[in-house]
C-alpha positions in Angstrom: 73.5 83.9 99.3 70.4 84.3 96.3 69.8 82.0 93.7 71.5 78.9 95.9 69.7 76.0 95.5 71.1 75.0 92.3 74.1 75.5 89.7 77.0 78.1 90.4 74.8 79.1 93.5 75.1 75.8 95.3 78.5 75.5 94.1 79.2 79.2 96.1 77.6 78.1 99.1 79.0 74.7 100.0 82.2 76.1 99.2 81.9 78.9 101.7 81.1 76.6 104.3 83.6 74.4 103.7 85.7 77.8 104.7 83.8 77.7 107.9 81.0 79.9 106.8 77.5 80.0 108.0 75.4 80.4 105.5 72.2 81.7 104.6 71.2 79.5 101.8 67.9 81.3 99.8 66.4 80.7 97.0 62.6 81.3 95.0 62.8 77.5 94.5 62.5 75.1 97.7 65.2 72.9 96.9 67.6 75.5 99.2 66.2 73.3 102.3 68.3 70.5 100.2 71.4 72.6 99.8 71.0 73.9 103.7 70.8 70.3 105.0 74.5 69.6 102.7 75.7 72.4 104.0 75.0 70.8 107.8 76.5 67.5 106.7 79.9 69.2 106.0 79.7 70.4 109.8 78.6 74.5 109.2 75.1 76.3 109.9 72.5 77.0 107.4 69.2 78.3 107.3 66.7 78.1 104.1 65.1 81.0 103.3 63.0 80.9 100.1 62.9 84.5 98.9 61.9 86.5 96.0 64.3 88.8 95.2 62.9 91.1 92.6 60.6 92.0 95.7 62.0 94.6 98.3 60.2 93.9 101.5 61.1 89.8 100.6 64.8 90.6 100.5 64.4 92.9 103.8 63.0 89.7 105.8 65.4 87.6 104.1 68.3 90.1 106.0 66.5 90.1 109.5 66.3 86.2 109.4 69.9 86.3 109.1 70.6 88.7 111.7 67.9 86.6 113.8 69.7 83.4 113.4 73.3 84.6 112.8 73.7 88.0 114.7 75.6 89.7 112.2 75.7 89.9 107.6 79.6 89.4 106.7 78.9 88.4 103.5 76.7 88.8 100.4 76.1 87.1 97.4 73.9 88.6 94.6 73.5 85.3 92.3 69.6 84.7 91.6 69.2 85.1 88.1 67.4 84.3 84.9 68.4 83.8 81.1 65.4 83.0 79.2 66.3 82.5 75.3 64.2 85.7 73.2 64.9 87.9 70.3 64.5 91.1 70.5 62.2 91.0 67.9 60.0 89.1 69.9 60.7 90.3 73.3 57.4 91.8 75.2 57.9 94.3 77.9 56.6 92.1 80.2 60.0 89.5 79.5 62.0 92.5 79.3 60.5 94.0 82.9 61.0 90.4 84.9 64.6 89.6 83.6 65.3 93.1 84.5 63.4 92.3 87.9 65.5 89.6 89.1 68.8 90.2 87.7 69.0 93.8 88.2 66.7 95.4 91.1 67.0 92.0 92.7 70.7 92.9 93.4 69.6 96.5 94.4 67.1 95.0 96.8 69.4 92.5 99.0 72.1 95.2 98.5 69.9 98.1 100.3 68.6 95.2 103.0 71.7 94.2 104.1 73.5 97.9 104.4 72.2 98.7 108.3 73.9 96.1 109.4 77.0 96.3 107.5 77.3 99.7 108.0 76.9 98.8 111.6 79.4 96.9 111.8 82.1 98.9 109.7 82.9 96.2 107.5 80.9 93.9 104.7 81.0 92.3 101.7 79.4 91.7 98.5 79.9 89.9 95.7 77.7 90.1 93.0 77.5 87.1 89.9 77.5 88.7 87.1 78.3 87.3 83.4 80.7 87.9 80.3 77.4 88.5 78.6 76.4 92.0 79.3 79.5 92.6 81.0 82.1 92.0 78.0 80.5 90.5 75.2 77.0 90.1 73.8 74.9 87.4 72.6 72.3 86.3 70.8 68.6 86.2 72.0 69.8 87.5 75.5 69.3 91.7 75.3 67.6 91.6 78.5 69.6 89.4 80.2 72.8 90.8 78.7 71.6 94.7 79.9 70.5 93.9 83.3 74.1 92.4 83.4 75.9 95.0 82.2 73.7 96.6 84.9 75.1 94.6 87.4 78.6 95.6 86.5 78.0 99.5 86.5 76.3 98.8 89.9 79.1 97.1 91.1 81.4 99.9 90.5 79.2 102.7 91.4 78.3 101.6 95.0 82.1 100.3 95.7 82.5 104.1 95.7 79.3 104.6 97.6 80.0 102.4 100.1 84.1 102.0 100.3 83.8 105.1 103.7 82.0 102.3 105.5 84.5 99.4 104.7 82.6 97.3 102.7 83.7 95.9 99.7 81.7 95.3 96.2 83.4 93.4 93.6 81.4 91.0 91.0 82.2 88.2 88.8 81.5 87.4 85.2 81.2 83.5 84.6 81.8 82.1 81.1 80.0 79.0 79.9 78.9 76.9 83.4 78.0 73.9 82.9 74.7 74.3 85.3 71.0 72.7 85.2 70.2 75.7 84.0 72.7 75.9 81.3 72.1 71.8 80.4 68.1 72.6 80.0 68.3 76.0 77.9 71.3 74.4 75.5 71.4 71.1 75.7 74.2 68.7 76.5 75.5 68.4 73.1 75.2 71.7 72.1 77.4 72.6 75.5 80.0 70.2 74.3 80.2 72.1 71.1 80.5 75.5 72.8 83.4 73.8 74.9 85.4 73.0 71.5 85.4 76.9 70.8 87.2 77.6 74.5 90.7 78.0 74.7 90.8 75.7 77.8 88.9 73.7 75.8 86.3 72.8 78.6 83.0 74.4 79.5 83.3 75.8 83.6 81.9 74.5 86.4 80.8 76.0 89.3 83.6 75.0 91.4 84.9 77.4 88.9 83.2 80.6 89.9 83.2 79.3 93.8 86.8 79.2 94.0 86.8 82.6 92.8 84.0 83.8 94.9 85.9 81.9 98.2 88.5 84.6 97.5 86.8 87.8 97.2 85.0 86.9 100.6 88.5 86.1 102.2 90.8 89.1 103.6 92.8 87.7 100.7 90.8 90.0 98.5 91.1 92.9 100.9 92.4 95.3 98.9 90.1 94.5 96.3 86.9 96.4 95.4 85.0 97.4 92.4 86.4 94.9 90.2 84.9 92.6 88.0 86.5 89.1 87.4 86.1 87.2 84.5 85.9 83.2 84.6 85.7 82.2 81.1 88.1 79.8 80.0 89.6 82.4 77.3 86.1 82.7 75.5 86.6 86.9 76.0 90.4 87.4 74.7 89.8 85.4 71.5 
């Protein structure tokens, strides 16, 4: 589990253990010790690994200490991500390159570290957060965010055909408007409650939202389920 320690990341991983999981719980920021230690308090195993994602031998270690402490990779979620607010006419490679970095290889990275072992096993499952920006829709100021998105989603598809012989499962899902600290700090509070007036449900999602959904693509429920994207908006895409 990437990007964990906060937002629809934290949301995924307490309600995976809640399902009984054990759960690797990493994150760039240290505040996944935090998220590791709730996740013991609701009577499931965690380990904190902080982990950069956008670098390959990082996301390789970040596999064996799973496979040290756990024995085995069932599960995988590709959610570490960033959305920093530029317009294109002011965007520098070096923005472009690190959104692209994190969003995008970062996915490829944990993807290709955790593959021996699924293969091993004959069966895995990953589930990769992607957005309705990129994905569906654009928006404004986000090209590179929206692009190593849509990245995300052609990934998604491509290696569910890659890796379907060795029954693992790739599906990813597109979030609408989350109401994250991310989210709260790049918008605002009051802007968000503007952007909720616009949403058919008339609310802005919260990561409950996108853990619900993620609970089911990591259940057998789901088994019969690959290369899909779903879509967790609220509406905001078929207005």
């Amino acid at each position: 589990m990437t990007g964990a320690a906060q937002g629809i990341g934290r949301g995924i991983a307490l309600a995976l253990a809640k399902e009984g999981a054990k759960v690797v719980v990493s994150d760039i920021l240290d505040k996944n010790t935090e998220v590791a230690r709730e996740i013991e308090k609701l009577g499931s195993e965690a380990l904190a690994v902080k982990t950069n994602v956008a670098n390959s031998k990082e996301a390789e270690e970040l596999a064996k200490a799973a496979i040290k402490k756990f024995g085995r990779i069932d599960i995988l979620v590709n959610n570490a991500g960033i959305y920093p607010y530029k317009p294109l006419v002011e965007m520098s490679e070096e923005e472009w390159d690190r959104v692209i970095s994190i969003n995008l290889k970062g996915v490829f990275n944990c993807t290709k570290a955790v593959l021996p072992k699924m293969i091993e096993q004959k069966k895995g499952n990953i589930i990769n957060i992607c957005s309705i920006a990129g994905a569906v829709i654009g928006y404004v100021g986000l090209v590179h965010y929206a692009a190593s998105k849509g990245g995300v989603l052609g990934f998604t598809r491509a290696a569910a055909l890659d890796l379907a012989q060795y029954g693992i499962r790739v599906n990813a899902i597109a979030p609408g408007g989350i109401v994250t600290p991310g989210t709260t700090a790049f918008a605002g509070e009051e802007a968000l409650k503007q952007a909720a007036l616009a949403i058919p449900l008339k609310r802005m999602g919260q990561p409950e939202d996108i853990a619900n959904m993620a609970v089911f693509l990591a259940s057998d429920d789901s088994s019969y389920i690959t290369g899909q994207l779903m879509v967790v908006d609220g509406g905001t895409t078929i207005q």
